[in-house]
N, C-alpha and C positions, 0 to 999 in steps of 0.2 A: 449274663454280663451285668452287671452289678454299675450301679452310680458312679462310685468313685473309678471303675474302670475304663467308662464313658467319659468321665473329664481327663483321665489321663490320655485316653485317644486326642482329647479336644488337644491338649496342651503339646502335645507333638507336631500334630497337624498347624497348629496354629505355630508353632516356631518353624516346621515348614515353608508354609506358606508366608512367613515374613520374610524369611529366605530368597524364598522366589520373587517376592515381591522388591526388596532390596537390590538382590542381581537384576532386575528387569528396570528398575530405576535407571540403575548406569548405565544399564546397554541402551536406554530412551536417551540421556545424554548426551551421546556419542550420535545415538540418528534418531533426532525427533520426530523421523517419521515412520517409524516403527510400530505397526498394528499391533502387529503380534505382542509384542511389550506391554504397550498398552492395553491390553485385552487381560496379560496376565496378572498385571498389577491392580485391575478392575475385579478379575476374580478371586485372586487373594483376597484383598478388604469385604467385599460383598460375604464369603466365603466365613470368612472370621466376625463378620455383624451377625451372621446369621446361627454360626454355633454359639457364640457367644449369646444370642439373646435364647435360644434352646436352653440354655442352664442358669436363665436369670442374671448373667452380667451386665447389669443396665450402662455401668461406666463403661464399656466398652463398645453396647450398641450405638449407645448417646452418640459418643464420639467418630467412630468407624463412620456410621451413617452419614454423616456432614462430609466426612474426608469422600464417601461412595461417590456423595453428589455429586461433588468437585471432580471428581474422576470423571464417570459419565458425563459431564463437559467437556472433558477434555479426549472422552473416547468418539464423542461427538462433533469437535472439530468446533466448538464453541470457546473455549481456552486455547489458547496456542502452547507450546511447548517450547519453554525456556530456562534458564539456568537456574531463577528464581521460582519458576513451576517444580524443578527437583527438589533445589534447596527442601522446600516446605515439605513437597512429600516424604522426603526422607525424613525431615524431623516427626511429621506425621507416622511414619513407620515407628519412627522409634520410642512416642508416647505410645504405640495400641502396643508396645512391646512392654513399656511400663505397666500401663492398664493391666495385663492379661499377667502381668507377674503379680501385682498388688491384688486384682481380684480374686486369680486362683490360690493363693498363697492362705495355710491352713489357721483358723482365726484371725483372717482380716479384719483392721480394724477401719478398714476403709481409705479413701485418698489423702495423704497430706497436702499439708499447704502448697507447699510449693508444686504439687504433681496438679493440683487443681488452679491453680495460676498458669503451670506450662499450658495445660487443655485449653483453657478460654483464650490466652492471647493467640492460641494457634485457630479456634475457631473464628475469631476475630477474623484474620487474617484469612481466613477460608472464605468468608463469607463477605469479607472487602472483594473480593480476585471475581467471585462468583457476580457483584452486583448483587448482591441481597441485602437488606436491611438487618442489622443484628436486631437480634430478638434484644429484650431488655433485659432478659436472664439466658444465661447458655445453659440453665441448670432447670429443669429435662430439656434436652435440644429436640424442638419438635423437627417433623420431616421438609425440611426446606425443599424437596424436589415437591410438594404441594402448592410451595407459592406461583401460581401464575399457572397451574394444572388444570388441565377438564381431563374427565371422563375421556376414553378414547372414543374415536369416532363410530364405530357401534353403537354406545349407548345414545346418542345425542339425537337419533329420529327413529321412527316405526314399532316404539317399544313400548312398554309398559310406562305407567307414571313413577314407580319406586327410581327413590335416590340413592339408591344404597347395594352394593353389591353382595351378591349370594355365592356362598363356596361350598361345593357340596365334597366333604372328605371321607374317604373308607379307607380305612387301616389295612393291612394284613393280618392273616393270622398270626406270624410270627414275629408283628412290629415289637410288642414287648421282650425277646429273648435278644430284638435286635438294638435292643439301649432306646428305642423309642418309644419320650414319652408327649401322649397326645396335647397334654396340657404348654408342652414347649412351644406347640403350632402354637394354640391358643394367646400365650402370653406374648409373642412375637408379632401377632396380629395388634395383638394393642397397641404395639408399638408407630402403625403404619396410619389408625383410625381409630374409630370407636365400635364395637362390637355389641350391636343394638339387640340382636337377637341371637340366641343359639340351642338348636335342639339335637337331643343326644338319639341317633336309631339303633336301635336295636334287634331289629327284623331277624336277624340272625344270631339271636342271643340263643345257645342251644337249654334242654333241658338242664336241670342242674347234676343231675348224674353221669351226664356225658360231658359235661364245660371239665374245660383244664384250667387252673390258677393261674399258667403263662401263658394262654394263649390271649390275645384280642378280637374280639365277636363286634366290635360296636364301630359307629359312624357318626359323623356331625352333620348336621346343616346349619351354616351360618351366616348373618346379616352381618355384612362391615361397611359402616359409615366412611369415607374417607377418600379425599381429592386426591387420586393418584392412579396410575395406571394398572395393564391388566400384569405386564413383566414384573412389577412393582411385588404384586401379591403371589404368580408361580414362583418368585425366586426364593418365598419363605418356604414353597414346599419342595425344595430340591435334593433335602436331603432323603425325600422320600424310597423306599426299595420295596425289592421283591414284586407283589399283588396288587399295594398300595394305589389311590389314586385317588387323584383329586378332578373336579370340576369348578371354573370361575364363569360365573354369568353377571355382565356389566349391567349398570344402573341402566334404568329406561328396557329392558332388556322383550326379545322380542317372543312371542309365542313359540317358535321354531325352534329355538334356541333352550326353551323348559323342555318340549318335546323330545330333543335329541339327550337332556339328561335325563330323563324319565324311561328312556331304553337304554341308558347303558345303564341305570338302576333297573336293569329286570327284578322282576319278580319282587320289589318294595311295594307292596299295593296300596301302602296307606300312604306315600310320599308325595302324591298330589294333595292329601287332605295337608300335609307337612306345611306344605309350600303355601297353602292358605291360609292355613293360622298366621305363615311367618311374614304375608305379605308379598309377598313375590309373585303369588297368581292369584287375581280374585274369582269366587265362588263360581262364576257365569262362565265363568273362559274355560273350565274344565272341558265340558264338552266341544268345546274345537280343537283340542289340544291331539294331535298326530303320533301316538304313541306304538302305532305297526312299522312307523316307518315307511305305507305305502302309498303315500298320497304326494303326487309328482309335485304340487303347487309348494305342498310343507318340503320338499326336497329342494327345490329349485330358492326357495329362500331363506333356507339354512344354508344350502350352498353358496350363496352372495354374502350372508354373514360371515361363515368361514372365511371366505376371500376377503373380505373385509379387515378381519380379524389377522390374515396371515399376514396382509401390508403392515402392520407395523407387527406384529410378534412371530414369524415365520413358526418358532418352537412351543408356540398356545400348547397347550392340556385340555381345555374344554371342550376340544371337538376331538374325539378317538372317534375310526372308522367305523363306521354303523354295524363291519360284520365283525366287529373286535369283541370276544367275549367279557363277563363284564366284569371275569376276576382278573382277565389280564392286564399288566401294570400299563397302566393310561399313562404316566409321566412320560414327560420328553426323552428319545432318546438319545438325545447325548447323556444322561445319568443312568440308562441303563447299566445294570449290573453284568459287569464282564468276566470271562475265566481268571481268577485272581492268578498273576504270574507271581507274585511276593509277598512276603508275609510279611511282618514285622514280630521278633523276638527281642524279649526281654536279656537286655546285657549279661545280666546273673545269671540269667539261666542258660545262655551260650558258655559264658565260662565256666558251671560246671559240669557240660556237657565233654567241655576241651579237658578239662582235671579227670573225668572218668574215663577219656579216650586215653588219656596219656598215664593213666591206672593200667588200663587192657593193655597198652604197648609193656608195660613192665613186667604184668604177670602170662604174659603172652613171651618172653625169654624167658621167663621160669618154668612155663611148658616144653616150651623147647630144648632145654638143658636137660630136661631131665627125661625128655624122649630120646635125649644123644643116650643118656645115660643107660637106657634100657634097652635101645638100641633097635629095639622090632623095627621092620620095615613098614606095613600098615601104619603105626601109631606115625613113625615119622615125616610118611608122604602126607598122610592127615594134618600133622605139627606144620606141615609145611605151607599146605591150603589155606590154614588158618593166619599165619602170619603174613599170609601174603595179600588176606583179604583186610586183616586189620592196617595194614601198609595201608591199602585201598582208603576205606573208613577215616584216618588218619589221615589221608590227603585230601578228601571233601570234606571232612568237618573244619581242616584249618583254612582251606577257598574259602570258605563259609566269612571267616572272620576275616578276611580279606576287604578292604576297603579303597576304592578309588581316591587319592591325594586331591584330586581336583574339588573338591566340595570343601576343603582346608584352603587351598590355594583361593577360590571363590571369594573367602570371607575378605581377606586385603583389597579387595579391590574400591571396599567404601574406607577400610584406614587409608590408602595410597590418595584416592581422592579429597578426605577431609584434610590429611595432613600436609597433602600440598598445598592446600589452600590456608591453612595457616602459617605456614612456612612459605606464601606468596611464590611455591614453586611449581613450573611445569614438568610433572613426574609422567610416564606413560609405562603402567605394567602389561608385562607379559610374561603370557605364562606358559611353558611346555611340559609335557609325559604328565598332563593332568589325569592319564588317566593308568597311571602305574600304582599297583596295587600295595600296600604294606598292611601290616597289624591293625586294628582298629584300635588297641590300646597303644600304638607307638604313635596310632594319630592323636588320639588325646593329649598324652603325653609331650607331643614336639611342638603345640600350639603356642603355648607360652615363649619355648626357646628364637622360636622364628618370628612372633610378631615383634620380639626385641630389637632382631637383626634387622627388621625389614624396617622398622625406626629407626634405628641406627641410619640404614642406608641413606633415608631419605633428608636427616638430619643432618648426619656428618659427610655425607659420600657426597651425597650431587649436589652441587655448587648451582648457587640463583641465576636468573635467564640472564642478567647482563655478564655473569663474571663467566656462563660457557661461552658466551657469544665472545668475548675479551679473549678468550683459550682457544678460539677456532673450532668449538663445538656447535650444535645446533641448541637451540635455546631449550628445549623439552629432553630433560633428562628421561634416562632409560633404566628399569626397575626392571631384572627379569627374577622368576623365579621358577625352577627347572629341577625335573626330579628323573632322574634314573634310573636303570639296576643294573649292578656290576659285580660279578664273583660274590654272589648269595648277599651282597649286601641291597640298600636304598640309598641312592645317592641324592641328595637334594641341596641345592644351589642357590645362594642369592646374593643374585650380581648387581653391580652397577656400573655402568660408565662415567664415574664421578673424576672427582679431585684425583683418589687413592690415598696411598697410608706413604704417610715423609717418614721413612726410616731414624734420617737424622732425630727429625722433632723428636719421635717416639723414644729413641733413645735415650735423649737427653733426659727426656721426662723421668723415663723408669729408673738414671742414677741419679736424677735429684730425690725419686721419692723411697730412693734405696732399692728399690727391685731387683735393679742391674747392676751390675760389678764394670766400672770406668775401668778395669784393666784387662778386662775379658775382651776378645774379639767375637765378634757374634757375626753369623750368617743372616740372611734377611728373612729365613723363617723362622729365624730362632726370636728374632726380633719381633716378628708379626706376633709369634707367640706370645709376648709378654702384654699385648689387647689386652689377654684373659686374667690379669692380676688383678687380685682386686685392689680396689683405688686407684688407679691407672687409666687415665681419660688425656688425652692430646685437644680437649674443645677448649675454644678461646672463650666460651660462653654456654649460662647452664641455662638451656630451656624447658618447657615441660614434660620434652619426651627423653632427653639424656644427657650426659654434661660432666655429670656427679662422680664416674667411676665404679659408679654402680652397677651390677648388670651381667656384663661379660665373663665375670666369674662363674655366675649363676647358671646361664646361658651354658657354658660348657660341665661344670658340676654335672644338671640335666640330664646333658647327652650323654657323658658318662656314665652317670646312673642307667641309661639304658642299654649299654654295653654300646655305644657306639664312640665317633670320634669327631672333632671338630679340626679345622684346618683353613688358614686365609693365605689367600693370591692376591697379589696387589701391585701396580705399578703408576707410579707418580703421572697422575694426569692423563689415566689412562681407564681406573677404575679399580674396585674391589671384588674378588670372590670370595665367600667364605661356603665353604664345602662341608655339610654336616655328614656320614659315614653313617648309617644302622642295619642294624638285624633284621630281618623281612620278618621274623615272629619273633616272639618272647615265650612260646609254649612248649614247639615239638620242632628237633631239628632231624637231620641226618648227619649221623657224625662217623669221626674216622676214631677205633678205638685202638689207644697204645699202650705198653705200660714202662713205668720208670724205675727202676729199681723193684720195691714192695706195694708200690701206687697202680693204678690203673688213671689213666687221661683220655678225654676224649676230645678231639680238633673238629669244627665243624668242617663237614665234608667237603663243603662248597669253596673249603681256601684253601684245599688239597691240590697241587695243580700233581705230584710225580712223587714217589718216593725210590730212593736212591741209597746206594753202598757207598760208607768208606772208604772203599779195596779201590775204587775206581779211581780217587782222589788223594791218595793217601803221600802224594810226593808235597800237598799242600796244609792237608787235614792236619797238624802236627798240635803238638802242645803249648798251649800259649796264642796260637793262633787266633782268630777269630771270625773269617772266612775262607770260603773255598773257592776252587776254579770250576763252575759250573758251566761245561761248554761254552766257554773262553769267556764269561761273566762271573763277573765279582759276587758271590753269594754271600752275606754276613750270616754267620749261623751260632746258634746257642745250644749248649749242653744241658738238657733238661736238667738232669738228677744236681750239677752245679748252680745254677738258678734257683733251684728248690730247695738247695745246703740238702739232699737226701744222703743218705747214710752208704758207704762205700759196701753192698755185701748182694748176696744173690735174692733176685725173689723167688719163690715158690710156688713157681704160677707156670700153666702149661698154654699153650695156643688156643684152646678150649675157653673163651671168655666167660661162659657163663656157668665154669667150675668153682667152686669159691676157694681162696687163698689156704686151708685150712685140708679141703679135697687135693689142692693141687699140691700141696705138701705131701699129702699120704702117700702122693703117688710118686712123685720125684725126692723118695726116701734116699738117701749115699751119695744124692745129686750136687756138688759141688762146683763152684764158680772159681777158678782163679783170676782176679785181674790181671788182664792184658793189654797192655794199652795199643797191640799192634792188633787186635781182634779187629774183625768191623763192623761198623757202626753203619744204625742203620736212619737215614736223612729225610725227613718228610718236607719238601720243600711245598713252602705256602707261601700264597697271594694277599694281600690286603691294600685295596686300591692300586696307586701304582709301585710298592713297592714287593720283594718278594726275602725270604729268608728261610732261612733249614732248621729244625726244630730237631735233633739228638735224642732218639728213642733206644730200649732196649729190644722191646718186642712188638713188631706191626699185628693188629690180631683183626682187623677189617672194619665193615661198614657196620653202623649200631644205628638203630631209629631211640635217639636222646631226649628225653622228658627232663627239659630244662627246670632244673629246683633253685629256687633262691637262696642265700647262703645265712641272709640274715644281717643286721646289723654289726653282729661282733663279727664280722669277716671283712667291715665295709673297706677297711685297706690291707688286701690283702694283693699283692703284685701278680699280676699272672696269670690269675684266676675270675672266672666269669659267671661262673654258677656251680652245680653238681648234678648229678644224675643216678638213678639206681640201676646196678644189674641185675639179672636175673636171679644170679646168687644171692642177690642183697646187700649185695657187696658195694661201696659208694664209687663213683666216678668222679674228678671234677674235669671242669669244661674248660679248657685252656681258651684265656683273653689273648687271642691272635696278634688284634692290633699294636697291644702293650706290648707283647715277643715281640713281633715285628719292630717296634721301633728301639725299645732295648737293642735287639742283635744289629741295629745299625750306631744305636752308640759307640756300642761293644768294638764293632768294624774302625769305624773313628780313632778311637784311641787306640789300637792294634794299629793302624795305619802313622799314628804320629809317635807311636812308641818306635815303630821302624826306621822313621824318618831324620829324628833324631840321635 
């Protein structure tokens, strides 16, 4: 693992735990007395000082550090927890969010003015709240948990005269393969004190014919000058793993206490002479020094240190079990190293994991065509095994990219917070089916469309606490946002109990800005519809989140562009939903294959609900019509090959999908079609949300595993169509846009209905 691959770990981890750190903000908020919160938002920042000073990020130690202090006050019950204790923290989140962007970012040139203006007045303020004196420079911010520190109570009687604490560090063999490098301890430590002395061991440096270039063979012993405790200096070595291990022996420090590091350094023989060079044991005290371990006096007083030592640090490192051998990892175990349950992969390289899966589904029906072809039984139970294991493969690599919505939904809960507080409103979110799975690229993707709407809501939808309270509401508006699945789609919701949408207003607007036609009569969703125009805004007033008209077009364009659909409910003082519709993938579907004429189409399987004969319906099916009587409901249905303008003649194509147009001719040689318009026709009735409709096929040819292709920009307005797909033949498919049939064949139905009526 290479440098820059270690800072890209950092920069994940670290937008992680800002993460975490932000959610645990609000949920402290909500109940200030929330440990657990507190604990996680203490080890966030600590967490993030600490890699950050491993790679040199001094702007970020600096800073981090001050904010720890102020934490650990407050995890201590020395700060109280209030609205103004968030406030700061959160703006403190979101400078170490700056910092970590400006410092990692490739040729920095360092902080700007204004980023070094926001840091000082925030440390200002950190260090007012705390009772600290500001330094006269905030610029290096020394360790303000030093002001008013001793030594912990160990070193303060029965020890030596040294003022300076001793760390004794041994790597692992494989700390270098594992991004660890020892000079990060080092420079971290400067950060804490002054580092008086330090000696490099070596004891187990092997020959040179046997050393490996990545391995690590060497150790420190180190002097650090510096008023602060013993948590203080474990917490810089906590990223340590494996073998690894450290020991800290406090200032004043007692004979018992070299002893017990002098046997878990077995076999270092020259590390008492170490210790005397460095000060930490003088010349004459060698010989009383307890290094078997069997002298009950040395026992009984290392044991009262210990005890000593665990009242305030339960999780020390400097005392391992005298029978703990001495390469096993001495760090605490809470940072033991556990069976990894997850990895982390590279985005790129998932996707083109999912392009060569959905490669194999393609030439995985080219196998199989042309095992129909040959016909042997062996080859074809074989053909058969394999498709069905690729099916398999196909449905864990797309889990894989499968993502929980809740960690999207998460992020509004600091916009719904700040923006009610500039808009002086009581908003309260919630959130449900956080944990309903969709795309990971349909999550990126819908982030934008939805923190619009959820602006929107908050701006135009919920009305300020005196005018609910004037409406017989309760003063704290209600902000949900709600995500489902429903016939292969994702349903996701965001509501409000606001005002809602005044139809009238809305309309007026859309015929003064020409949108609407003042002699058209319009339904009220056709009306809600016209939101999405652009320049079409009903606010009395433009503020900085919306106003302009701007937006809503966008917003739905988006969705579309993802093949999905947008859709608002609304009732006058009552509130708003707006229902965005998507794809649960964008990669690999299961689809229902038909064909049209000379075309092949394919319908996603999952709005298949039934397909159905003409012959059954045929007192209604008639010409000119445009629905049917499906079990005494109104069906609207559409004529593929009409829709398509396709060419009135036969195709030459057999049941066989994966024959190609050119085979299935050869074979349906003298094969002639005459149009009949009493023939029957065969009806694929589909779902999409709650509406349903019959889609007019020639030929049903069954289920197809669909490797959805993009069509490209010269297709971008093409009616109908959703994407394409290849067959086994090679032969092209396109992927019929449900939603768009669906709402077309209820047009279609509309006008058939007011053609009759009149």
């Amino acid at each position: 693992m290479n440098l820059d691959s270690v800072k890209e770990v950092f920069l994940i981890e670290s937008s992680e735990l800002l993460e975490s750190m932000e959610s645990s903000l609000l949920e402290l908020e909500k109940d200030p007395l929330n440990e657990g919160a507190i604990h996680a938002i203490f080890r966030a920042a600590h967490t993030i000082k600490g890699s950050g000073g491993m790679f040199g990020y001094q702007n970020i130690v600096d800073f981090t550090h001050v904010a720890e202090t102020f934490l650990d006050k407050v995890r201590t019950g020395k700060i109280s927890v209030n609205s103004d204790i968030i406030a700061i923290l959160l703006e403190c989140h979101d400078h170490i969010q700056n910092l970590i962007d400006i410092d990692t970012a490739p040729n920095s040139q360092g902080l700007d003015e204004d980023t070094k203006k926001t840091g000082e007045e925030l440390l200002r303020r950190l260090y007012s709240m705390m009772d600290i004196p500001v330094p006269s420079t905030v610029e290096p911010v020394k360790d303000p948990q030093k002001i008013g520190n001793e030594p912990d109570n160990e070193s303060k009687s029965g020890g030596l005269e040294n003022d300076f604490w001793h760390i004794s560090l041994r790597l692992s063999e494989n700390a270098f393969r594992h991004g660890l490098d020892p000079l990060s301890f080092i420079n971290y430590l400067k950060t804490i004190g002054e580092i008086t002395d330090l000696k490099t061991i070596t004891t187990f440096l092997p020959d040179i014919e046997s050393m490996d270039a990545e391995s690590c063979y060497i150790g420190f012993e180190i002097n650090l000058k510096a008023q602060t405790n013993k948590g203080e200096i474990e917490r810089v070595f906590e990223f340590l793993e494996g073998e690894s291990s450290v020991m800290i022996l406090p200032p004043r420090t007692s004979l018992a206490e070299i002893s017990s590091l002098l046997r878990q350094r077995n076999g270092e023989n020259n590390l008492p002479d170490v210790l005397v060079e460095m000060g930490v044991l003088l010349a004459d005290q060698k010989a009383s020094l307890d290094i078997s371990g069997e002298s009950n006096a040395g026992n009984e007083q290392e044991t009262q240190n210990e005890e000593k030592s665990n009242e305030v640090h339960p999780k020390s490192v400097n005392h391992p079990p005298e029978n703990e051998h001495p390469t096993e990892k001495n760090v605490p175990k809470a940072h033991a190293l556990e069976p990894k349950k997850s990895i982390r992969i590279d985005a790129d390289k998932l996707d083109k994991l999912i392009n060569l899966v959905g490669e194999l589904v393609i030439n995985s029906a080219n196998v199989k065509r042309l095992s129909e072809i040959i016909g042997e039984g062996d080859l074809l139970e074989a053909t058969s095994v394999m498709s069905r294991l690729i099916e398999e493969i196909r449905e864990s690599v797309m889990n894989v990219r499968m993502v929980e919505i809740g960690e999207s939904f998460r992020r509004f809960e600091r916009v719904v917070r700040d923006t009610s507080r500039e808009l002086d409103k009581k908003i309260n979110l919630v959130m449900q089916g956080t944990d309903t799975e969709l795309d990971k690229n349909l999550v990126e993707k819908i982030a934008d469309p939805l923190m619009h709407l959820v602006r929107n809501a908050m701006d135009h939808g919920l009305e300020a606490p005196e005018i609910r309270v004037k409406n017989g509401k309760d003063e704290t508006g209600t902000l949900q946002l709600i995500a489902y699945h429903d016939t292969g789609s994702i349903v996701i919701e965001v509501k409000d109990d606001g005002a809602g949408l005044n139809t009238e207003k809305l309309l007026a607007k859309a015929i003064e800005k020409g949108i609407a036609s003042e002699n058209k009569k319009y339904s009220d969703s056709e009306i809600f519809s016209l939101i999405f125009e652009p320049g079409l805004s009903t606010a009395t007033s433009v503020t900085n989140l919306s106003g302009r008209g701007v937006g809503m077009d966008v917003v739905r364009r988006n969705i579309e562009g993802l093949r999905g659909t947008v859709e608002i409910e609304s009732a006058l003082n009552q509130g708003t939903t707006i229902r965005i519709r998507l794809p649960l993938t964008m990669a690999i579907i299961d689809g229902f294959l038909v064909t049209v004429r000379n075309s092949y189409y394919v319908i996603p399987l999952e709005m298949v609900l039934e397909c159905i004969e003409s012959s059954e319906e045929e007192n209604v099916m008639e010409k000119g019509n445009h629905f049917i009587n499906f079990r005494g409901e109104v069906l609207p249905f559409l004529r593929l090959h009409e829709f398509f303008q396709l060419e009135e003649k036969y195709a030459y194509h057999t049941s066989n999908p994966n024959l190609s147009l050119v085979e299935s001719k050869s074979k349906a040689q003298g094969m002639t079609r005459k149009k009949d318009q009493e023939e029957r026709e065969n009806v694929i009735v589909v779902k999409y949300g709650k509406q349903k409709a019959g889609l007019v096929v020639d030929e049903l040819l069954g289920q197809f595993q669909t490797v959805i292709k993009p069509l490209g920009r010269l297709f971008d307005k093409l009616q109908g169509i959703s994407g394409a797909t290849i067959l086994g033949s090679g032969a092209v498919a396109l992927i019929l846009d449900v939603p768009r049939l669906v709402n077309h064949a209820k047009i279609e139905e509309k006008k058939t209905i007011m053609q009759n009526v009149s």
